[in-house]
MIDOSE-1310 file (N, C-alpha, C; in nm, 2 decimals, decimal comma, always signed):
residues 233
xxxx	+0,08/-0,12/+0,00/+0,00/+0,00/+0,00/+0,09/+0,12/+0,00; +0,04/+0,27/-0,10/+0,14/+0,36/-0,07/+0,04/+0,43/-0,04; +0,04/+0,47/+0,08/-0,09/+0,58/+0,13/+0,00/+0,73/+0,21; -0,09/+0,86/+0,16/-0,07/+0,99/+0,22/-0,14/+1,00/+0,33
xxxx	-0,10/+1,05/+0,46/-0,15/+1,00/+0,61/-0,24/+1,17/+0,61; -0,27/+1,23/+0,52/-0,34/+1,33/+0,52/-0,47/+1,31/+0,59; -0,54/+1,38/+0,72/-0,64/+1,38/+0,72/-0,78/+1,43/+0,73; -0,84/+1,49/+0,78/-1,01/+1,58/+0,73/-1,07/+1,46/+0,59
xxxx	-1,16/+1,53/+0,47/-1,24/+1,48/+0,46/-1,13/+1,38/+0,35; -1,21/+1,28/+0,32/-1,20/+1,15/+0,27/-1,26/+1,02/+0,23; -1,23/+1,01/+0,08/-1,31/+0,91/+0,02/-1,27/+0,75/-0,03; -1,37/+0,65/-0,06/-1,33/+0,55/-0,05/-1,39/+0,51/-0,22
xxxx	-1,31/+0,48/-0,32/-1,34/+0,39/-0,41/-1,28/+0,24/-0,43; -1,44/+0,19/-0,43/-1,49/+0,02/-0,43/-1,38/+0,00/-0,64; -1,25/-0,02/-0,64/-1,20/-0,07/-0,78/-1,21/-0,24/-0,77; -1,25/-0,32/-0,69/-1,20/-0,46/-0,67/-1,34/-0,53/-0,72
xxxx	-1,43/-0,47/-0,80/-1,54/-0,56/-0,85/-1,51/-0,63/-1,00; -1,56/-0,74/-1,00/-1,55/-0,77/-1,18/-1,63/-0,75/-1,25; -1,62/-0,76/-1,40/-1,68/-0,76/-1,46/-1,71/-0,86/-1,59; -1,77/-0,95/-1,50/-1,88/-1,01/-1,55/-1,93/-1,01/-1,70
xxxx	-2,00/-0,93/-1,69/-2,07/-0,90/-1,83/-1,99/-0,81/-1,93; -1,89/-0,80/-1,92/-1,77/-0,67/-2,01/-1,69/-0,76/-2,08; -1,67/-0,91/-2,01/-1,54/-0,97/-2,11/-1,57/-0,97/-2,26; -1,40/-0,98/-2,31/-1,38/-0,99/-2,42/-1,44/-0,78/-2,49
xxxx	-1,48/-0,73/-2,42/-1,49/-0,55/-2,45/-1,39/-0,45/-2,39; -1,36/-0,56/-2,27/-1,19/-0,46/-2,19/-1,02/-0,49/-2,24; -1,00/-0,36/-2,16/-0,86/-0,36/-2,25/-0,81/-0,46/-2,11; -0,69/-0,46/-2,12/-0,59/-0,51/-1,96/-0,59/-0,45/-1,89
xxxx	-0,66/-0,46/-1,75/-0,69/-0,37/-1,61/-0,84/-0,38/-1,67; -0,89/-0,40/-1,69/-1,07/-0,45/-1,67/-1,08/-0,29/-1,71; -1,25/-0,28/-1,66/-1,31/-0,21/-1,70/-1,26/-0,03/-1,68; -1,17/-0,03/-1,53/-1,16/+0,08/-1,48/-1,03/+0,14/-1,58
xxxx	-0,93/+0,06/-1,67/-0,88/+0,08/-1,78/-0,95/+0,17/-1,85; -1,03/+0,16/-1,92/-1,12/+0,21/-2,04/-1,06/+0,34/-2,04; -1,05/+0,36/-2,11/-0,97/+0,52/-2,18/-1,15/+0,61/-2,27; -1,15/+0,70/-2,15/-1,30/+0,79/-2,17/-1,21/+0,92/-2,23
xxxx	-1,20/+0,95/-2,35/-1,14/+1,09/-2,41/-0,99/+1,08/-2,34; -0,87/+1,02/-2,33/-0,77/+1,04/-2,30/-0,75/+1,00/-2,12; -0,84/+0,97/-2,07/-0,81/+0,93/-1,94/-0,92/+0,80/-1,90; -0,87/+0,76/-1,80/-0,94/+0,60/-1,81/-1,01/+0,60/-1,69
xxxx	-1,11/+0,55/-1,65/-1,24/+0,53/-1,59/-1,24/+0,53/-1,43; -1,12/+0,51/-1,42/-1,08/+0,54/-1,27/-1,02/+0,67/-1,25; -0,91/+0,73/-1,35/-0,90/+0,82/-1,32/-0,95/+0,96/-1,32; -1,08/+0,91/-1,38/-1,20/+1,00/-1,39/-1,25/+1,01/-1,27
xxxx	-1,27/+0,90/-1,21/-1,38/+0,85/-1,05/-1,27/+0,95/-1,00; -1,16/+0,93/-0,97/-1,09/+0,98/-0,89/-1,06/+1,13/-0,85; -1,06/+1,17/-0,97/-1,09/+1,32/-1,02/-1,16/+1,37/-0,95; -1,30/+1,32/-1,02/-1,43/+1,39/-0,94/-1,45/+1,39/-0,80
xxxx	-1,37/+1,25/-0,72/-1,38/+1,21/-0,60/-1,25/+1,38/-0,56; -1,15/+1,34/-0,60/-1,09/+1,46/-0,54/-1,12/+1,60/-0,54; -1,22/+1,65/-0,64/-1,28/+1,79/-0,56/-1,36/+1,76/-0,48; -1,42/+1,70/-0,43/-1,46/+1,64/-0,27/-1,44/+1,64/-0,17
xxxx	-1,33/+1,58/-0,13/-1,23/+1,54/+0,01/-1,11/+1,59/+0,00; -1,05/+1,55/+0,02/-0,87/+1,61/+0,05/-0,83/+1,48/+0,06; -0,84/+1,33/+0,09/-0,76/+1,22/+0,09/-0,88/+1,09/+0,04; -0,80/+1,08/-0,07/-0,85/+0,91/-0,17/-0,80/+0,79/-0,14
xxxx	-0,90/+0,72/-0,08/-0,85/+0,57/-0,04/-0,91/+0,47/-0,16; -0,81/+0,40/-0,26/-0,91/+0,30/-0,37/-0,84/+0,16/-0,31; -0,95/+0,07/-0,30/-0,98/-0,05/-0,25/-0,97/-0,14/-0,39; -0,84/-0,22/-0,40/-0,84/-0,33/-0,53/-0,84/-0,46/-0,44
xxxx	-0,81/-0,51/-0,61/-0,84/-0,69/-0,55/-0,71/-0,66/-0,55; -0,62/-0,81/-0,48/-0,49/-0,85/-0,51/-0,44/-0,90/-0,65; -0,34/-0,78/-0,68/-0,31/-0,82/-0,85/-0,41/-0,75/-0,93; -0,50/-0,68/-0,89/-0,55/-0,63/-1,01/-0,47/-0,50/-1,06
xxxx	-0,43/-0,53/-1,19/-0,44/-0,40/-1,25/-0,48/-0,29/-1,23; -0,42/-0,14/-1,17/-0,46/+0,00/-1,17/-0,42/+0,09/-1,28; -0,47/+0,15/-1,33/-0,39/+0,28/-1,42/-0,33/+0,37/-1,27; -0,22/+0,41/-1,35/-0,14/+0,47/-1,29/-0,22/+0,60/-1,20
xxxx	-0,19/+0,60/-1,06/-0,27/+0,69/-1,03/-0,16/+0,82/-0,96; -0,18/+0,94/-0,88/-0,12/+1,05/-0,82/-0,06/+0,95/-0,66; +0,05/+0,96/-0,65/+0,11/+0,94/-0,53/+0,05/+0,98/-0,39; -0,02/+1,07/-0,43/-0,11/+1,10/-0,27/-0,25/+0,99/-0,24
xxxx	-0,25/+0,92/-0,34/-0,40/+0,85/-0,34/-0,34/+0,73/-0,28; -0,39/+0,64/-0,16/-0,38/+0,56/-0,11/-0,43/+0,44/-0,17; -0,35/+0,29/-0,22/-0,39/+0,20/-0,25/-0,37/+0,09/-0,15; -0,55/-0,01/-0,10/-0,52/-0,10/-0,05/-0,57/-0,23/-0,13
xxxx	-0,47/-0,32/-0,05/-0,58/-0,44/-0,14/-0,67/-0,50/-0,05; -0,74/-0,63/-0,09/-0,89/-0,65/-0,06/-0,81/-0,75/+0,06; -0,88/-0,74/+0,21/-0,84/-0,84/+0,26/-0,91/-0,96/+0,24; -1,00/-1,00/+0,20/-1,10/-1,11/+0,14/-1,13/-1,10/+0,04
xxxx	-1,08/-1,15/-0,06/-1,12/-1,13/-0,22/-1,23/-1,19/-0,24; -1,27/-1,17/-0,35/-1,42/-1,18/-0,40/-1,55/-1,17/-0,26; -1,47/-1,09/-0,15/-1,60/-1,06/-0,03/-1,71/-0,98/-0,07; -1,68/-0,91/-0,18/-1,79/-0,77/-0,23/-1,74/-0,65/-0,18
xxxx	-1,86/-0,56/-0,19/-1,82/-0,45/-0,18/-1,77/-0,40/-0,03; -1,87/-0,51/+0,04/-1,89/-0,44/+0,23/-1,74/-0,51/+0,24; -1,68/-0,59/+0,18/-1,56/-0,62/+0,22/-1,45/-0,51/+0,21; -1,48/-0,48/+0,11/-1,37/-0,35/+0,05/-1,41/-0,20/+0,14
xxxx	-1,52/-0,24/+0,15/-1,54/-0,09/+0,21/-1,49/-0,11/+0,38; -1,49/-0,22/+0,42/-1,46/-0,25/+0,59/-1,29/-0,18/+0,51; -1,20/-0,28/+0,41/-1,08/-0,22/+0,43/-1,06/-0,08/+0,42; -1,14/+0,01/+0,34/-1,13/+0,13/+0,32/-1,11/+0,18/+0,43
xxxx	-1,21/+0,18/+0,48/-1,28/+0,22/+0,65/-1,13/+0,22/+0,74; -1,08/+0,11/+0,73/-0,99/+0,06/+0,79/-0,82/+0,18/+0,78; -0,85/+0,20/+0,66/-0,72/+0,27/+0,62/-0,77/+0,39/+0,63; -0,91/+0,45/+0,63/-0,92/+0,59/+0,68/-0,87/+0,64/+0,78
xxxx	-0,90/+0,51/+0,88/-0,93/+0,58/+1,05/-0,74/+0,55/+1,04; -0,63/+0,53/+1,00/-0,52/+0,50/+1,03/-0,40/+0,59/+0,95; -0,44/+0,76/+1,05/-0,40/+0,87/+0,99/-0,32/+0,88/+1,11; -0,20/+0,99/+1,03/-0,04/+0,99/+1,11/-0,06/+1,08/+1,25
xxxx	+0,05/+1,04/+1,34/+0,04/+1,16/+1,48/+0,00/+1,26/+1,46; -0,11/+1,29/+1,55/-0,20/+1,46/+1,55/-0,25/+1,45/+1,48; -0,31/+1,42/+1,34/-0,41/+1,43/+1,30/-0,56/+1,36/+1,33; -0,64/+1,35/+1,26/-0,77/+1,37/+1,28/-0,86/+1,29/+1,19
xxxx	-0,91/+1,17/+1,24/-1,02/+1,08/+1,19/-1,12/+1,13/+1,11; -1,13/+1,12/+1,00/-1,29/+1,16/+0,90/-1,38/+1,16/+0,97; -1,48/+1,28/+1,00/-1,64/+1,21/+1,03/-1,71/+1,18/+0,99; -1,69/+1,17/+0,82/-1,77/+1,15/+0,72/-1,69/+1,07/+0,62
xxxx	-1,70/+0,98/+0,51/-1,63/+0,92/+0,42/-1,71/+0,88/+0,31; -1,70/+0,98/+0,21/-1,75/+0,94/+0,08/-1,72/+0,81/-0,01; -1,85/+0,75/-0,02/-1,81/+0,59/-0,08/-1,84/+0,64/-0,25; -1,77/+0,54/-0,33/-1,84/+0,51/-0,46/-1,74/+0,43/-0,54
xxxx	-1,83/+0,34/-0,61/-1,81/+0,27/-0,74/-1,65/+0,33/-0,82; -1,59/+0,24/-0,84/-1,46/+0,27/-0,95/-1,49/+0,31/-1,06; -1,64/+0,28/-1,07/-1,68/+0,29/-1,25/-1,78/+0,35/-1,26; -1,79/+0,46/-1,20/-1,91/+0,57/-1,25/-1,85/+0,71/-1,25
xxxx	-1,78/+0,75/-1,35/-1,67/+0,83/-1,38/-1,76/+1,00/-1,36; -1,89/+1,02/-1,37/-1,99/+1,13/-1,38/-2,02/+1,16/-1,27; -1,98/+1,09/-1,13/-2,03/+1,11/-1,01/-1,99/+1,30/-0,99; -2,12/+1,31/-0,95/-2,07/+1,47/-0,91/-2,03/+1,51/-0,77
xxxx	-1,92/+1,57/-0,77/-1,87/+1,61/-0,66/-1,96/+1,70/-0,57; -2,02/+1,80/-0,57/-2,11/+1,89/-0,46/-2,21/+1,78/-0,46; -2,27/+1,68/-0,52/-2,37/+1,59/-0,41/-2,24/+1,49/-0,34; -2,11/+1,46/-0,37/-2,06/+1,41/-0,25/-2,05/+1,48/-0,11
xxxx	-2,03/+1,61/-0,12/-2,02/+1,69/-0,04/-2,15/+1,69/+0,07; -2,25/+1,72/-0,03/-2,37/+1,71/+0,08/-2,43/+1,60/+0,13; -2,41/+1,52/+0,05/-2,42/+1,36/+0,15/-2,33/+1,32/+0,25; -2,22/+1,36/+0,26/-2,09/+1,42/+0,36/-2,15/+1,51/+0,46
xxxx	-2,17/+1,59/+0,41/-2,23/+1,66/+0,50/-2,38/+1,65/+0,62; -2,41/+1,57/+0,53/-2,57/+1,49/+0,64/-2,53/+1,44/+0,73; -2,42/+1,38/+0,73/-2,33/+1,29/+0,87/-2,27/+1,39/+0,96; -2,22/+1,51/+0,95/-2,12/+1,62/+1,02/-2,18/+1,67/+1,12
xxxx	-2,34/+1,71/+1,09/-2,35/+1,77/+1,25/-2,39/+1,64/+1,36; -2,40/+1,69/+1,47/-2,39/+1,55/+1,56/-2,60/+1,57/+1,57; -2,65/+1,44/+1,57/-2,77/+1,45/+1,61/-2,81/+1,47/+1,74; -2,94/+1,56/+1,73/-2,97/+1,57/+1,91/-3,05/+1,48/+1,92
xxxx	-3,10/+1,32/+1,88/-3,20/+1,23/+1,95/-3,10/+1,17/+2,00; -2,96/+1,20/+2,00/-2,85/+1,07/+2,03/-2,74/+1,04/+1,92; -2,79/+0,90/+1,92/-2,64/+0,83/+1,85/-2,62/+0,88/+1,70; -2,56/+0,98/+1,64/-2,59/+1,04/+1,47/-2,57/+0,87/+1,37
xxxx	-2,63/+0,95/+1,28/-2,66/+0,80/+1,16/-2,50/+0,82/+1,12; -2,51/+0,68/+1,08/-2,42/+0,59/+1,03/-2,36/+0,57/+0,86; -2,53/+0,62/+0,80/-2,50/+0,59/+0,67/-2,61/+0,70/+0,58; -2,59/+0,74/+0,51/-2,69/+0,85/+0,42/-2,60/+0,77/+0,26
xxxx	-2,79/+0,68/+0,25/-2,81/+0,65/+0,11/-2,84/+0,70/+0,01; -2,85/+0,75/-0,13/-2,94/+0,79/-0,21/-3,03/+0,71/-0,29; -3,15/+0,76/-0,31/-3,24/+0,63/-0,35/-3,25/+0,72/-0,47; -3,20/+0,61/-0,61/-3,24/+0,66/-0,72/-3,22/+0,58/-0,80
xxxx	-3,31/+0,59/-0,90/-3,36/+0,50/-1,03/-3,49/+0,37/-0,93; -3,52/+0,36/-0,82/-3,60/+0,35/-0,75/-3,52/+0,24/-0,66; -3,38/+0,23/-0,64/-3,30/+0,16/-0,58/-3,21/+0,20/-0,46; -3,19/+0,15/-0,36/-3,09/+0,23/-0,28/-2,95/+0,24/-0,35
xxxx	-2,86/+0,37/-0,39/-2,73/+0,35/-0,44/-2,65/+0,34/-0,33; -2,57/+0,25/-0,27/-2,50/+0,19/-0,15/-2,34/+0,26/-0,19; -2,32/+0,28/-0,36/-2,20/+0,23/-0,42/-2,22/+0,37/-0,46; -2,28/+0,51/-0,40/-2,26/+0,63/-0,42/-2,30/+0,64/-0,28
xxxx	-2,26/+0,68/-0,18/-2,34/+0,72/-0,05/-2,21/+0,76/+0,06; -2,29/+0,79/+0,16/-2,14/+0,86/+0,27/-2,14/+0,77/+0,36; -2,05/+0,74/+0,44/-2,09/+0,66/+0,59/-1,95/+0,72/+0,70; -1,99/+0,70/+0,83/-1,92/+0,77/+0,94/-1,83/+0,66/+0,95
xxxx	-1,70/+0,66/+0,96/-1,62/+0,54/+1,03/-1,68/+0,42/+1,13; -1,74/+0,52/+1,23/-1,82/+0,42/+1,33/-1,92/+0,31/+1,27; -1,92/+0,33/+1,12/-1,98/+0,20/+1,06/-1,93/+0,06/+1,06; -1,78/+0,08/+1,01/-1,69/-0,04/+1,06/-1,73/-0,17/+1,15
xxxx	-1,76/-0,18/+1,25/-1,86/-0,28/+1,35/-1,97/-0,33/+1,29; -2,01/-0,27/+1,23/-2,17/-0,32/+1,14/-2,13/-0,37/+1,04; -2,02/-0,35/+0,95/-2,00/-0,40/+0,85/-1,92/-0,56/+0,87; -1,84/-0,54/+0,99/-1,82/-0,63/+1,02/-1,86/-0,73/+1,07
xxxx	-1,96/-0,73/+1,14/-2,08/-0,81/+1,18/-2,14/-0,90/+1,11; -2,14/-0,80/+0,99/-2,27/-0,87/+0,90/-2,15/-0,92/+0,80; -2,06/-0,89/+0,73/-2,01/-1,00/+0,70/-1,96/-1,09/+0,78; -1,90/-1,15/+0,91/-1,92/-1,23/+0,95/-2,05/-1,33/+0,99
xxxx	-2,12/-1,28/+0,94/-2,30/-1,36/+0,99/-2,30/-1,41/+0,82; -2,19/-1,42/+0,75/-2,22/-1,48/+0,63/-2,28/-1,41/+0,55; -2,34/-1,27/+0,54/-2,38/-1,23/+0,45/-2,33/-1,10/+0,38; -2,34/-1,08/+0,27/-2,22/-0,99/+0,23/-2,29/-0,86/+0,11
xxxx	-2,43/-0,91/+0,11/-2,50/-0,72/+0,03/-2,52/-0,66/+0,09; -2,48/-0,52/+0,05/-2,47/-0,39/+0,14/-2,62/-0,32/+0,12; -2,68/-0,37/+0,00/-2,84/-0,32/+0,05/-2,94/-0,38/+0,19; -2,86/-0,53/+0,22/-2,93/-0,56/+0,35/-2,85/-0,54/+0,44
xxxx	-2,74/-0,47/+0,48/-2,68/-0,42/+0,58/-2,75/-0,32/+0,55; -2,83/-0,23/+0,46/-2,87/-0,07/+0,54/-2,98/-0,15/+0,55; -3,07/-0,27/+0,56/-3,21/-0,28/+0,55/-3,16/-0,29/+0,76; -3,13/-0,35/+0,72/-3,02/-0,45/+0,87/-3,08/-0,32/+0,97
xxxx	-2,99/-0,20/+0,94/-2,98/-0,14/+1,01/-3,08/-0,01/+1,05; -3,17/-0,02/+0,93/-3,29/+0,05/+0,96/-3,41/+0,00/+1,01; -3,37/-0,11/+1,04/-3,47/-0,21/+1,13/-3,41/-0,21/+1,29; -3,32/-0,24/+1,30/-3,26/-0,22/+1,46/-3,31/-0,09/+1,49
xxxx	-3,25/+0,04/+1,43/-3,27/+0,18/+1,46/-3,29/+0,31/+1,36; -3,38/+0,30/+1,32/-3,41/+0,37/+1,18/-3,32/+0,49/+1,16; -3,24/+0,55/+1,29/-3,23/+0,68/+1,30/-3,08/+0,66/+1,22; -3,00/+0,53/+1,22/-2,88/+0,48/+1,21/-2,87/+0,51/+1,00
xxxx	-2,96/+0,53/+0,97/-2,95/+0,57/+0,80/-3,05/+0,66/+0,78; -3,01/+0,77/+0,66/-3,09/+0,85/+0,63/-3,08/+0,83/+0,45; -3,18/+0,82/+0,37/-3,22/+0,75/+0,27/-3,27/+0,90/+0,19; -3,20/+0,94/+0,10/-3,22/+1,08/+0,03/-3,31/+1,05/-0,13
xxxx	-3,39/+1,11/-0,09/-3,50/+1,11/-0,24/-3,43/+1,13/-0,36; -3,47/+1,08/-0,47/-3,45/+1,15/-0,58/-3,48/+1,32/-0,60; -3,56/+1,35/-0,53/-3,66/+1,48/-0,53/-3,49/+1,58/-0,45; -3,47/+1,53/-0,36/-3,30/+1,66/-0,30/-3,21/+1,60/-0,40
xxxx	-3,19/+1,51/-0,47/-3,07/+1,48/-0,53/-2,99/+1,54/-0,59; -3,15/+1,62/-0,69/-3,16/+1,65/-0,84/-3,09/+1,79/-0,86; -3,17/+1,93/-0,71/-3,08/+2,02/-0,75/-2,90/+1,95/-0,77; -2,82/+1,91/-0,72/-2,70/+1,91/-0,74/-2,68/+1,76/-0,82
xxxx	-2,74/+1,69/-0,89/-2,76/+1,61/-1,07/-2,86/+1,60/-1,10; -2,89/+1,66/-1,16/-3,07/+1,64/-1,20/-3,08/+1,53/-1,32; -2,95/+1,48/-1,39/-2,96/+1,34/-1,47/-2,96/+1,23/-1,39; -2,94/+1,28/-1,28/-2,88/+1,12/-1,18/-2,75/+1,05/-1,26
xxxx	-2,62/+1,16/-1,33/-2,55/+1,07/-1,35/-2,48/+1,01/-1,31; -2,46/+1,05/-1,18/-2,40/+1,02/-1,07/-2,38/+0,82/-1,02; -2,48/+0,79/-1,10/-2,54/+0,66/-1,03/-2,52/+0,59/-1,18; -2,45/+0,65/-1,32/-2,44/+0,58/-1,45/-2,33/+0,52/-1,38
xxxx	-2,36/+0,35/-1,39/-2,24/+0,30/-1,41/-2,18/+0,18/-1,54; -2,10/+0,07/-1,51/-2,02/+0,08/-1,64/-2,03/-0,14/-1,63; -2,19/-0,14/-1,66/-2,22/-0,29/-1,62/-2,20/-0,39/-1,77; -2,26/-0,32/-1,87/-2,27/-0,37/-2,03/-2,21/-0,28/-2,10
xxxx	-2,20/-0,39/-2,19/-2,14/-0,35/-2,32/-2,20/-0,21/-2,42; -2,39/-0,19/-2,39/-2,41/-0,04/-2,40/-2,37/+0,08/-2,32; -2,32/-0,01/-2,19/-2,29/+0,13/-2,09/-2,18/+0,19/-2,15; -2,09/+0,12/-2,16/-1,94/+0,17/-2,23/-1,98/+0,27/-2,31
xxxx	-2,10/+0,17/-2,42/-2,08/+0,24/-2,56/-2,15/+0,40/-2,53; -2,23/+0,45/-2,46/-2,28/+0,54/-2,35/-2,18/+0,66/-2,32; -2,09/+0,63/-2,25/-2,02/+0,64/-2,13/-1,91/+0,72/-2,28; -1,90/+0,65/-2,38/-1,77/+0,65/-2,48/-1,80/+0,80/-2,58
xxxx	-1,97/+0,79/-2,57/-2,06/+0,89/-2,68/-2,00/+1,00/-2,61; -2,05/+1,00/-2,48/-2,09/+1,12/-2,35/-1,93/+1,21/-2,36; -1,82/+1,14/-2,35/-1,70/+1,21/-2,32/-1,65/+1,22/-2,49; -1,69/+1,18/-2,54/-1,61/+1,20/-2,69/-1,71/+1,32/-2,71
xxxx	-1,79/+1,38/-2,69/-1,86/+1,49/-2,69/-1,82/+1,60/-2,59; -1,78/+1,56/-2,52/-1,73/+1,67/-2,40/-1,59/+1,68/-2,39; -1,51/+1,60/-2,48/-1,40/+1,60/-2,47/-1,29/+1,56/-2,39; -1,21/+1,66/-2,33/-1,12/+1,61/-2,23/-1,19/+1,65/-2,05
x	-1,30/+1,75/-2,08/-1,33/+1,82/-1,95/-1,40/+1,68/-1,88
């Protein structure tokens, strides 16, 4: 791992998923490869992820292929391969909270997908920011989801470190989707997740492109139109 022990705000990209449905369409280094107008699909996520936070944690498998990323971005690998996403996100989690003398633990940590290069930065901010102030019924939530396309997005959402324990839990109880760890936890204590409409999303994406990700062979072709029209920005 080469990680920058920088700390305040900070994000976590899930790069350790396959893809499944893309073989034989990717170059070497899977999908996060993909070269979108001169830069490649992670280094897009990353981009966007860094007007956001001030410190990038990307979560691979072991051995996977990265495009070359900025020295300050922290790479770990998966401590349980093929665990999913809550696996990768427990290590993210893991390498957030383990910032240098005197500094200062995240109180927020922006999650998302390696392969949704559109995510917009001011809704990471405000989803970040739903977790910052402390709540007055008590224990503040845990996790702010966005619900869109009529789905919880797990793989765009913020969570507080003190998630860590839940995550761990529930993969140890053998189960490992992160849509039933928030069901999980909105059933113990509703207060523990806050679940954001499409209806707030929209001022800051009103395409929801935030949540385009990169599953088929049309997404690419999508994803390929979008930036060859927009160029290099």
């Amino acid at each position: 791992s080469r990680c920058s022990m920088r700390p305040a705000s900070c994000g976590i990209v899930l790069a350790g998923g396959e893809s499944r449905r893309l073989t034989g369409h990717l170059p070497p280094g899977g999908k996060l490869a993909v070269r979108l107008a001169g830069r490649t699909v992670l280094e897009r996520v990353c981009q966007r992820l860094a007007e956001a936070v001030e410190r990038i944690i990307v979560v691979a498998a072991p051995g996977q292929m990265l495009p070359v990323l900025p020295d300050a971005i922290c790479v770990v690998r998966d401590s349980r391969p093929g665990g999913g996403p809550l696996a990768g996100l427990a290590d993210g989690l893991r390498a957030a909270a383990a910032v240098g003398p005197g500094a200062t633990a995240p109180l927020a940590v922006a999650v998302v997908a390696g392969d949704v290069p559109l995510v917009h930065p001011a809704l990471l901010e405000w989803l970040c920011g739903l977790l910052d102030p402390p709540s007055p019924t008590g224990e503040p939530p845990l996790w702010v989801v966005p619900r869109a396309g009529g789905h919880l997005q797990v793989l765009v959402s913020a969570v507080r470190p003190g998630l860590l324990p839940a995550v761990e839990s529930y993969l140890a109880s053998g189960r490992r989707d992160p849509r039933g760890l928030v069901e999980r936890l909105m059933t113990s204590d509703p207060r523990q997740v806050i679940v954001v409409p499409e209806a707030e999303i929209a001022p800051f994406d009103p395409q929801m492109d935030s949540f385009r990700d990169l599953d088929t062979p049309e997404d690419l072709e999508w994803m390929g139109a979008f930036f060859a029209r927009r160029g290099q920005r």
